[in-house]
C-alpha positions as CSV (number, residue, x, y, z in Angstrom):
1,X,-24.3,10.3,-1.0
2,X,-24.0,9.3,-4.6
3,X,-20.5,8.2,-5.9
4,X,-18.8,8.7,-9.5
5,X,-16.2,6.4,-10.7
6,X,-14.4,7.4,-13.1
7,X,-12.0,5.7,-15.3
8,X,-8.7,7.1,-16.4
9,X,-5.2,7.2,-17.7
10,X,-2.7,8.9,-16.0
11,X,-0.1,8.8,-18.3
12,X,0.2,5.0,-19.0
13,X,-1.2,4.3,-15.7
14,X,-5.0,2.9,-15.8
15,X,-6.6,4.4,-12.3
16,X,-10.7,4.5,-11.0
17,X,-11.0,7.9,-9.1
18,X,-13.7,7.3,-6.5
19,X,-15.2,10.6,-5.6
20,X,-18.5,12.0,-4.4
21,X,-20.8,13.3,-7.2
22,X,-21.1,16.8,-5.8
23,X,-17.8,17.3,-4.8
24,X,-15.5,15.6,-7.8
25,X,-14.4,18.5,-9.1
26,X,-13.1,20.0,-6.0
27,X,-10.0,20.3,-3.9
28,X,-10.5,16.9,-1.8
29,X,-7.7,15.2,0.7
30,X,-6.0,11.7,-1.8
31,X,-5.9,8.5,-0.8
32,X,-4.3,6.6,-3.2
33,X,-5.1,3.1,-2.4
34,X,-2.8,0.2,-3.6
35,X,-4.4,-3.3,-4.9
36,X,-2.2,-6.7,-3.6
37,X,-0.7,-9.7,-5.9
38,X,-2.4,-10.7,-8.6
39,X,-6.1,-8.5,-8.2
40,X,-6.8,-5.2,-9.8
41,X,-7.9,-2.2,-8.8
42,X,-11.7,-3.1,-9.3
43,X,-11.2,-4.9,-6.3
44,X,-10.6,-2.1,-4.3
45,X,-14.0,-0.3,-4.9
46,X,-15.8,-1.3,-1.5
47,X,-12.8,0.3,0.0
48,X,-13.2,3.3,-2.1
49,X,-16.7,3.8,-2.0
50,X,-15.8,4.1,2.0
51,X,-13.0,6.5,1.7
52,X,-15.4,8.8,-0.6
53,X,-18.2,8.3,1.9
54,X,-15.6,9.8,4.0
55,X,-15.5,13.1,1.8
56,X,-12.0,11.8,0.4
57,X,-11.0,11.3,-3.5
58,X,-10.0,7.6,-4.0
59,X,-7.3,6.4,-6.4
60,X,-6.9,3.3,-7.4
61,X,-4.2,2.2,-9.9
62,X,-3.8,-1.3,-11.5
63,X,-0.1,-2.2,-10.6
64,X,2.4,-3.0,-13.4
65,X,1.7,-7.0,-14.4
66,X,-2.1,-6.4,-13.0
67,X,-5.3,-5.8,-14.1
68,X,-5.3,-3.7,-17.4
69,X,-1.4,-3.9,-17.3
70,X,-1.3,-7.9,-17.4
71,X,1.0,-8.9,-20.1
72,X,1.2,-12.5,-20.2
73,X,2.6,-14.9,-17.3
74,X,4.2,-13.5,-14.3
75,X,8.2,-15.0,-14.4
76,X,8.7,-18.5,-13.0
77,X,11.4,-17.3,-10.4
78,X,9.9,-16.5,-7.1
79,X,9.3,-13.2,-6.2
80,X,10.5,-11.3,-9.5
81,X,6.9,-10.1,-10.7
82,X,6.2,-9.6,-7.3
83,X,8.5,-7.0,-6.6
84,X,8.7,-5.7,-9.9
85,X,5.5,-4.5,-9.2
86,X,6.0,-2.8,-5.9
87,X,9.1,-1.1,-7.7
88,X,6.8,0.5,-10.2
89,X,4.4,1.1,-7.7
90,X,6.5,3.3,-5.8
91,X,8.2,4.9,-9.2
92,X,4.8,5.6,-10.3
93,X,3.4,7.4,-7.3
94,X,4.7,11.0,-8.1
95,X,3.6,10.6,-11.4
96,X,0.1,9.7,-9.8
97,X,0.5,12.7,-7.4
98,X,1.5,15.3,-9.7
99,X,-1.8,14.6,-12.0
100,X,-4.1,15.9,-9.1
101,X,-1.5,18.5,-8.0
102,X,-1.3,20.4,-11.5
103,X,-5.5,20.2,-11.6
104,X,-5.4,21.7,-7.8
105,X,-7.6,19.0,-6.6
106,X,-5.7,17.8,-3.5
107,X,-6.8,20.2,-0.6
108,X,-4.2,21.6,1.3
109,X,-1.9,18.9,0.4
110,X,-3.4,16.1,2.3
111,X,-2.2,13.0,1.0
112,X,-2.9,9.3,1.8
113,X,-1.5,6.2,0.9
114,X,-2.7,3.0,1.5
115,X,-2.9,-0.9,0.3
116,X,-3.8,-4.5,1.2
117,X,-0.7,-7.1,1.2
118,X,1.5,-5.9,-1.7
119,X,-0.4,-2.7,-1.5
120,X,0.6,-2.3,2.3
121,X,4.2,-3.0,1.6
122,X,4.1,0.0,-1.1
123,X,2.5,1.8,1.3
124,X,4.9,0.9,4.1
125,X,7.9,1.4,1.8
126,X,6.7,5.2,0.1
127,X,7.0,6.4,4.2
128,X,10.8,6.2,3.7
129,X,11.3,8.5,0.8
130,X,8.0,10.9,1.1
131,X,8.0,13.0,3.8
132,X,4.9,14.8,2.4
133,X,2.3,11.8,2.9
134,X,0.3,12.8,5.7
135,X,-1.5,9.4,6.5
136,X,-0.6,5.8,5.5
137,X,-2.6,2.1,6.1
138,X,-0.8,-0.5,5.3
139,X,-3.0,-3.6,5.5
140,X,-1.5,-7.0,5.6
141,X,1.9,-5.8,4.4
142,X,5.3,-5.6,5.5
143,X,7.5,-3.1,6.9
144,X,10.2,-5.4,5.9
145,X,10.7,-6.2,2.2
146,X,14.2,-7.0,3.1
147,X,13.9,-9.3,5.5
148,X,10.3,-11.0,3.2
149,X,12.5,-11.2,0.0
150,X,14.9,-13.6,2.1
151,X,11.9,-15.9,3.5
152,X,11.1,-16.2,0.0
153,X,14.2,-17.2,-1.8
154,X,14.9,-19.3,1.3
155,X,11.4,-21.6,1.1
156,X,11.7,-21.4,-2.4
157,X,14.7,-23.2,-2.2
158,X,13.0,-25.6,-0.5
159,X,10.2,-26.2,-2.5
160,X,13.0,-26.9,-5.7
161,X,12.2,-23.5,-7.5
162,X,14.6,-21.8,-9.8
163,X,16.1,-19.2,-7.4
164,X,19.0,-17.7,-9.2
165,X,22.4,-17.3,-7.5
166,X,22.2,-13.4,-8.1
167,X,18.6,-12.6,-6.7
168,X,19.6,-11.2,-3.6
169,X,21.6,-9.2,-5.6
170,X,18.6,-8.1,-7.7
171,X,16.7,-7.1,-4.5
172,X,19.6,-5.0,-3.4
173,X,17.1,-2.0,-4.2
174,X,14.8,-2.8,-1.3
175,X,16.7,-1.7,1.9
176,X,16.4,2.4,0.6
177,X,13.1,1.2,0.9
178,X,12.6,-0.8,4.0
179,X,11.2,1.3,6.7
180,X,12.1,-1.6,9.4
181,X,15.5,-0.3,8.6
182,X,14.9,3.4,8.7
183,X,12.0,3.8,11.7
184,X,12.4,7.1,12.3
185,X,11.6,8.3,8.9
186,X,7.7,7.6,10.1
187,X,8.4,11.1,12.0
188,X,4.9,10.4,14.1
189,X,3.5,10.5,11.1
190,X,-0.5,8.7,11.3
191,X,0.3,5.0,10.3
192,X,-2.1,1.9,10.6
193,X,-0.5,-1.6,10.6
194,X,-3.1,-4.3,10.4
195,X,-2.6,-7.9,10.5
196,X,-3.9,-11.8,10.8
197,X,-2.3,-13.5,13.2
198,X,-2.8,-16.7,11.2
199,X,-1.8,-14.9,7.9
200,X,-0.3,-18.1,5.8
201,X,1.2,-15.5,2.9
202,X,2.8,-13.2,4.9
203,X,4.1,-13.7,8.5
204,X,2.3,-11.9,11.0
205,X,5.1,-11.4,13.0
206,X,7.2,-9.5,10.6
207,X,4.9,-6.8,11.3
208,X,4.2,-7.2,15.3
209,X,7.9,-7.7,15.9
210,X,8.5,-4.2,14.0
211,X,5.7,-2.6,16.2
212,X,7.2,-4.0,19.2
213,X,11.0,-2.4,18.5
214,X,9.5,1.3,17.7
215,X,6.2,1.7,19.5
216,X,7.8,3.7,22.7
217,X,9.9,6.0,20.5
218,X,8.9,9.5,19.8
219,X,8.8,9.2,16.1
220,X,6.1,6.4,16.1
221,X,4.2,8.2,18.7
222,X,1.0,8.3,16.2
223,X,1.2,4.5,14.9
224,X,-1.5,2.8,15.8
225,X,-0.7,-1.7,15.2
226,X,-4.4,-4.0,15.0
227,X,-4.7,-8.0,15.0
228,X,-6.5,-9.6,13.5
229,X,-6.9,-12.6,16.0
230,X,-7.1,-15.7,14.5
231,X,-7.8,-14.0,11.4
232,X,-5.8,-14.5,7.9
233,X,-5.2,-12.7,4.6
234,X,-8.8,-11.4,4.2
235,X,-10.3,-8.2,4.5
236,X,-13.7,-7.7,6.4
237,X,-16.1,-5.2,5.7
238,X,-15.5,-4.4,9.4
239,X,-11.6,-3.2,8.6
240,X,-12.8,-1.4,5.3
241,X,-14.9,0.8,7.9
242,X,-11.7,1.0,10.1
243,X,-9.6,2.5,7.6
244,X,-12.1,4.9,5.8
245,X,-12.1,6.0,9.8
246,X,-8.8,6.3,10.1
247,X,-8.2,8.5,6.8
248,X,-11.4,10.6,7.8
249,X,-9.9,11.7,11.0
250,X,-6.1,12.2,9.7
251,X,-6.8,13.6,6.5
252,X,-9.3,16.5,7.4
């Protein structure tokens, strides 16, 4: 099958659509596919190139400070860039969505999201306020932004960095967002956790602890939760086949 990427700006959002030659200008099922801290979306095209395989149309975007978007250094305070980022990530998705609704190229509204590490916690943290996303990976991320924000004003504490008095105050936008703290808005939804158990950037028990408080209720009937045994914060061409799996089957 022969792929077309195509370059463009959605708004002031730089995106590659991944899409199969023959069928790019028809109505296909979205993933839009989220890129982690400091990469870019042409990192994401082995991914893509597996999700079109799949019959899907890939998105990528470049986050905000990423990629195309990089405006000089990210700020010296922990975390600040970081979640800047996710913010516009998830304030830029109906913007995203509403491109390929008004060309009537999403088929029959099946919609993906998806990401590796900050790309998984947007995709982790869009479940809580999008009820019309029909399938979500979220690939070394965390269901709990909350809880990750602490861990990192906390060890950067440690570590002597300039952690303002008022940050937690600053992050006060990330419980709407935290599905750990709203489970049942998953509403057995499709939804892949993956994750290292030897991940050194984000704890891999943030996510199997999460897994292990919802897995026998009815609204997380359809999550599926993978480990990556012994395994850190690196994707395998293995797990890029997983996923383009997992949209294939949810998605047609």
């Amino acid at each position: 099958m022969k792929i077309q990427i195509r370059e463009r700006m959605i708004h002031d959002i730089p995106v590659l659509e991944v899409v199969s030659t023959e069928k790019m200008n028809e109505a296909l099922p979205l993933v839009i596919f989220y890129h982690g801290w400091q990469t870019n979306k042409e990192l994401l095209l082995t991914q893509a190139r597996r999700l079109a395989d799949k019959g899907l149309r890939a998105v990528l975007p470049d986050g905000m400070h990423h990629g195309q978007r990089k405006i000089g250094e990210k700020s010296s305070v922990p975390s600040v860039t970081f979640y800047s980022t996710i913010q516009y990530n998830l304030i830029e998705f109906n913007v995203i969505k509403k491109y390929f609704e008004e060309r009537q190229l999403i088929k029959n509204d099946l919609i993906g999201v998806g990401g590796y590490s900050m790309g998984g916690m947007t995709s982790a943290a869009l479940v809580t306020q999008h009820p019309e996303i029909t399938a979500i990976a979220s690939i070394m991320g965390t269901p709990q932004p909350t809880n990750y924000a602490s861990l990192i004003r906390k060890n950067a504490k440690k570590m002597n960095y300039n952690v303002p008095d008022d940050l937690a105050l600053i992050h006060s936008w990330l419980p709407q967002f935290d599905l750990s703290l709203q489970p049942e808005k998953m509403a057995q939804r499709p939804i892949l956790f993956w994750h290292g158990t030897e991940d050194p950037k984000i704890p891999f028990n943030q996510v199997a602890d999460f897994y292990h408080k919802i897995e026998h209720e009815p609204y997380a009937k359809n999550v599926i939760f993978l480990t990556g045994q012994g395994e850190g914060h690196l994707v395998t061409i293995d797990l890029m086949n997983t996923i383009a799996d997992f949209f294939e089957q949810h998605l047609k």
